[in-house]
C-alpha positions as CSV (number, residue, x, y, z in Angstrom):
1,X,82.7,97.9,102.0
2,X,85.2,98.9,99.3
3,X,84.5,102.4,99.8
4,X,85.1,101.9,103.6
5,X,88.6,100.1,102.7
6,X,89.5,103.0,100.9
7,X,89.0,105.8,103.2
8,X,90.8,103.2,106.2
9,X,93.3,101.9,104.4
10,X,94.5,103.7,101.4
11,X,93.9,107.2,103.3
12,X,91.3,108.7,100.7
13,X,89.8,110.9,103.7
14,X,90.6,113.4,101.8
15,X,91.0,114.3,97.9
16,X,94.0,116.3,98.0
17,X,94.1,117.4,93.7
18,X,91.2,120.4,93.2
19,X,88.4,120.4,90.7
20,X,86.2,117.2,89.4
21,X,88.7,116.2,87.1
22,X,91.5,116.0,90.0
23,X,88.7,114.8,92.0
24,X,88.2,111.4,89.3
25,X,91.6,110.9,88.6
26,X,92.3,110.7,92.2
27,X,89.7,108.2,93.1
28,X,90.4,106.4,89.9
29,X,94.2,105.5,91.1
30,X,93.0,104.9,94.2
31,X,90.2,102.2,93.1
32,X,92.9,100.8,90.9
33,X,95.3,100.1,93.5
34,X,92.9,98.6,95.4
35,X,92.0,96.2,92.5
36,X,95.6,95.5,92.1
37,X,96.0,94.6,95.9
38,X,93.0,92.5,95.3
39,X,94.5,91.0,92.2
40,X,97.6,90.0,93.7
41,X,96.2,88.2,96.6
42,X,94.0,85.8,93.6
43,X,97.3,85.1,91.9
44,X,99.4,82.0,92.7
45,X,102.4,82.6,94.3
């Protein structure tokens, strides 16, 4: 499912940086804004 979300939602269809290492860091900002959207829906407003 959270793979899903991030190819529908956060438009990772695609890596657009070349090479593994693009490849990782890529996904890895990706993943982490999609914690941080997650994060801020737990917090009390």
């Amino acid at each position: 499912m959270l793979f899903a979300h991030l190819k529908r939602h956060l438009g990772l269809k695609r890596l657009r940086l070349r090479g593994l290492s693009g490849a990782t860091e890529e996904f890895l900002l990706a993943a982490t804004a999609q914690n941080l959207k997650r994060l801020a829906k737990l917090a009390p407003a």
